[in-house]
N, C-alpha and C positions, 0 to 999 in steps of 0.2 A: 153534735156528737155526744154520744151516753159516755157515761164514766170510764165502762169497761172498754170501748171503743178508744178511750184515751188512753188506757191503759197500754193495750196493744201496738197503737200509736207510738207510742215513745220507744217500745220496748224494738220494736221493728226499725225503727229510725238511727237506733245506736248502732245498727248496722252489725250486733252479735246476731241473728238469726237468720234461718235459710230456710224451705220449703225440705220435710222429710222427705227421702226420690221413696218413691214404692220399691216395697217388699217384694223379693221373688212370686213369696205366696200371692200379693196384690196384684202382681202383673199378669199372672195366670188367669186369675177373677175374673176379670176386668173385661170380659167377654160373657160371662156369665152374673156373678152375682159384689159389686163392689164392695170391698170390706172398706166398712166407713167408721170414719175416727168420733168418738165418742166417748165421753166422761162417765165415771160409773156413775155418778149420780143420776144421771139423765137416764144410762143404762137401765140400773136396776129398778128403774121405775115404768121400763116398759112394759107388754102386755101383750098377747097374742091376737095379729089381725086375721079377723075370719074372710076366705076369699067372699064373703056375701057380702062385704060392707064395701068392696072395690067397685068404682065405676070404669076408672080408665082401662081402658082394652087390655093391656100390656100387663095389668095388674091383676085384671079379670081373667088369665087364662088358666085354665085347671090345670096345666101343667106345671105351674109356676112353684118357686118353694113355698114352704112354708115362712113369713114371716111377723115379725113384732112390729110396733109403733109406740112410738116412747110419747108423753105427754104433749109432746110440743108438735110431735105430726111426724117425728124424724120414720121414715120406714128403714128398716135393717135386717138383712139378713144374716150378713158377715161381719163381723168388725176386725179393726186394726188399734191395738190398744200399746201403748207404753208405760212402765213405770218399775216399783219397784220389787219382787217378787219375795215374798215376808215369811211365807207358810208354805213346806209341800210335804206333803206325808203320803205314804202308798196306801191304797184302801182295798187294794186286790185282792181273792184270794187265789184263785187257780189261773184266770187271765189278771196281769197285773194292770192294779190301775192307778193312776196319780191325780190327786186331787190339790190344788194351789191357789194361793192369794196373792193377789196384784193390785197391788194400792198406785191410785197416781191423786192429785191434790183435792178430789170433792168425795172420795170414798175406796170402793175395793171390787175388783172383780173374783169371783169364784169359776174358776178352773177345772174341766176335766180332761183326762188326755189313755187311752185305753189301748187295747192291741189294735183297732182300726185306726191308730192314731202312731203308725208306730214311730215316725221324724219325733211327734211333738214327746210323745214316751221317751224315746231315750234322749233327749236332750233334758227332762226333767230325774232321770234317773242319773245325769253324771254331774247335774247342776247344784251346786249350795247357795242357800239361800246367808243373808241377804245379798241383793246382786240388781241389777236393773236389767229389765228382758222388755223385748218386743215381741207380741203373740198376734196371729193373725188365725182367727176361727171363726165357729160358727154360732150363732143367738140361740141358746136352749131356752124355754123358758116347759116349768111341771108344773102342777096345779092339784097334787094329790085330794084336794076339799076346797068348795069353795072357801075364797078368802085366804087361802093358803099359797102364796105365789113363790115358787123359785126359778129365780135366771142365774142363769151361768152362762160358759164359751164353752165350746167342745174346741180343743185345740188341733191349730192343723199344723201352725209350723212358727217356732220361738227363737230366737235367738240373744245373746247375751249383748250388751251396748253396753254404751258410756253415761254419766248424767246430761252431757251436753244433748246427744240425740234426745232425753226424754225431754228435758226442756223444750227442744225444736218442736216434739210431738205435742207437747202442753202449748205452745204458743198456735200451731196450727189446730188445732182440736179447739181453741178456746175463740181463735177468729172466726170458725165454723158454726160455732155454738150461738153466738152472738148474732150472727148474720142470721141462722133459725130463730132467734128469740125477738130478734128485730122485726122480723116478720110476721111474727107471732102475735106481737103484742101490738101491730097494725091488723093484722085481721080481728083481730079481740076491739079494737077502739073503732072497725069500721061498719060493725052490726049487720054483715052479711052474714049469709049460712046455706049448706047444698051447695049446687050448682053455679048459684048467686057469687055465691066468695069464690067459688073454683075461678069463676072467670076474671074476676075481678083481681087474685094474685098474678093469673097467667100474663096479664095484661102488667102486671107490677113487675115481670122478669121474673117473676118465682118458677122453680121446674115442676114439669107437669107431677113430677112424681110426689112430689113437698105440699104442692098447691092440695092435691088429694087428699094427703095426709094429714095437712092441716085443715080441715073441713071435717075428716076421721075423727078428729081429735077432740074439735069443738063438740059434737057432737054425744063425746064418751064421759069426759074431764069432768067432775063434779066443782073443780077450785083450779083452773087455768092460771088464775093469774098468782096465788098462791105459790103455785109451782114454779111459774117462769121468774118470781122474787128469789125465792130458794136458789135455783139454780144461778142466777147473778151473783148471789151471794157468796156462792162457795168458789164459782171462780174468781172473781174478787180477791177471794183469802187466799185461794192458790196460789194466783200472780204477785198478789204480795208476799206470802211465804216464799216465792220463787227470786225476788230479790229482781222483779220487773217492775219495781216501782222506785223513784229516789230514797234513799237511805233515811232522810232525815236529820237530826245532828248527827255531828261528828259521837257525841259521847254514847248514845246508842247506838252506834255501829258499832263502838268500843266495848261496850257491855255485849253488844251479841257476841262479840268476835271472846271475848273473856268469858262466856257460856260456853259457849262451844268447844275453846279448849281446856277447860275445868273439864269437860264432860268427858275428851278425850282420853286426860290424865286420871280421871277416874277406872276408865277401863270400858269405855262405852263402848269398844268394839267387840265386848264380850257380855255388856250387860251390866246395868248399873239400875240401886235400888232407885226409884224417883224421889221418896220421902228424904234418904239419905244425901241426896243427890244438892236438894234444894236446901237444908240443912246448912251442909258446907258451902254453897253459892252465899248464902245468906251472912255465913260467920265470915264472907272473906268482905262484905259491903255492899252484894249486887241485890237490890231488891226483891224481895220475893213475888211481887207481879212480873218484873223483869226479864226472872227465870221461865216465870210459867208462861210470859208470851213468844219467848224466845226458843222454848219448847213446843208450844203448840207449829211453832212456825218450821220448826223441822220435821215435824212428824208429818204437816201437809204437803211439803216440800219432798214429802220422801228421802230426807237425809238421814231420818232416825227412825224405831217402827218401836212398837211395843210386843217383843215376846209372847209376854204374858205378862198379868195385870201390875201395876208397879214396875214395872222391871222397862228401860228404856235400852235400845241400844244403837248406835252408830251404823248405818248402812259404810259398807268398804274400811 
């Protein structure tokens, strides 16, 4: 069992988590095109699959949407994302349009929502940030020049949760993640390629669709394995920042828990300098790596976000 596999383990055994039920929006899909759970990390590192690189039937028909392939072989057309919603500003001018960031523990997604979007528009028009939302849209990815890549979601349908649902989402999204990277880094140690590896995953249990993707992928990837470290790593810090791992002593639980409400009493639901911030932690005895780990570990965890540069603040 890998580390992160332990991880998950324990986290699921204490019997806090449950399977998120699908999204209205997901249950509509679900005939058409599955909005599948994925970390921005992974996300924003996908890429646009040309229908000329698909073998399987089902993948091959010209009918089919348009869709991406993340490093690891993930195919995506739709995703289903949770976490915490940081940034929304209007960028409309005569049709309005909302543009948003939604951070969950290995980075952020970029957001748009337009008059073809009108559910996802006015819920971002009555919504204030910071807040925790669930989006369920569609994988844009532009490419104005080469070398130049932006992905975003084109949103279809959001709604407002709790921290527990994003957690649920983080723990499902990270079992999923892990089960692709396990796979992953078997087809990377078994030196098949083409056809060769397609059968040979099929034959592992892997879906036909995954097995294709991952063969896509070997194929594209300059640094595979690169990527698939990277990505262990950020969930890793998630689940730790998410307080899915044992606590450790007692006295850094104490020091987190005295972080956090210093940061409180500071005014963090409104905004607090970080230099100032760490300053006064420091002059009351809490060390100053103490603060800055107990800080990083909010800000992954999406309890806390940064405004803007210095400036830290308290989600809710």
């Amino acid at each position: 069992m890998t580390l992160l596999s332990g991880q998950l383990s324990c986290y699921k055994g204490s019997g806090r988590t449950k399977k998120i039920p699908a999204s209205k929006e997901e249950l509509t899909l679900l005939k058409r095109e599955v909005a599948k759970r994925v970390f921005a990390k992974e996300f924003e590192a996908c890429r646009e699959l040309e229908k000329s690189a698909r073998q399987a039937s089902e993948l091959a028909d010209s009918k089919s949407p348009n869709l991406l392939i993340s490093p690891l072989g993930l195919i995506l057309n739709r995703v289903f994302v949770v976490g915490v919603l940081t940034e929304l500003d209007s960028i409309g001018t005569q049709n309005e349009m909302w543009k948003a960031r939604i951070v969950d523990p290995t980075g952020a997604f970029t957001v748009y929502a337009g008059q073809y979007q009108p559910d996802a528009s006015i819920f971002f028009s009555m919504v204030r940030v910071p807040i925790f939302i669930a989006l369920t849209g569609k994988a844009r990815i532009y490419e104005p020049e080469p070398g130049s890549v932006f992905i975003s979601i084109r949103a279809e349908e959001a709604n407002v949760v709790d921290e527990e649902i994003r957690n649920r989402w983080v723990v499902d999204t990270a079992e999923q993640s892990v089960d692709r990277l396990e796979a992953f880094s078997e087809a990377l140690e078994v030196g098949y390629r083409g056809e060769a590896l397609r059968e040979y995953l099929l034959e592992r249990g892997v879906s036909e669709e995954f097995a294709e993707g991952i063969s896509i992928a070997l194929e594209r990837e300059r640094f595979p394995r690169e990527f698939a470290r990277q990505l262990r790593a950020s969930i890793r810090e998630g689940l730790k920042a998410l307080d899915f791992e044992a606590e450790g002593t007692a006295e850094a639980a104490d020091q987190k828990e005295f972080v956090l409400e210093l940061l409180r009493e500071m005014g963090g639901n409104k905004g607090v300098d970080y230099a100032a911030f760490v300053d006064s932690a420091v002059a009351k005895g809490v060390p100053e790596e103490v603060v800055e780990e107990v800080v990083r570990s909010l800000l992954a965890g999406g309890q806390c976000y940064e405004p803007r540069i210095g400036i830290i603040r308290l989600v809710g």
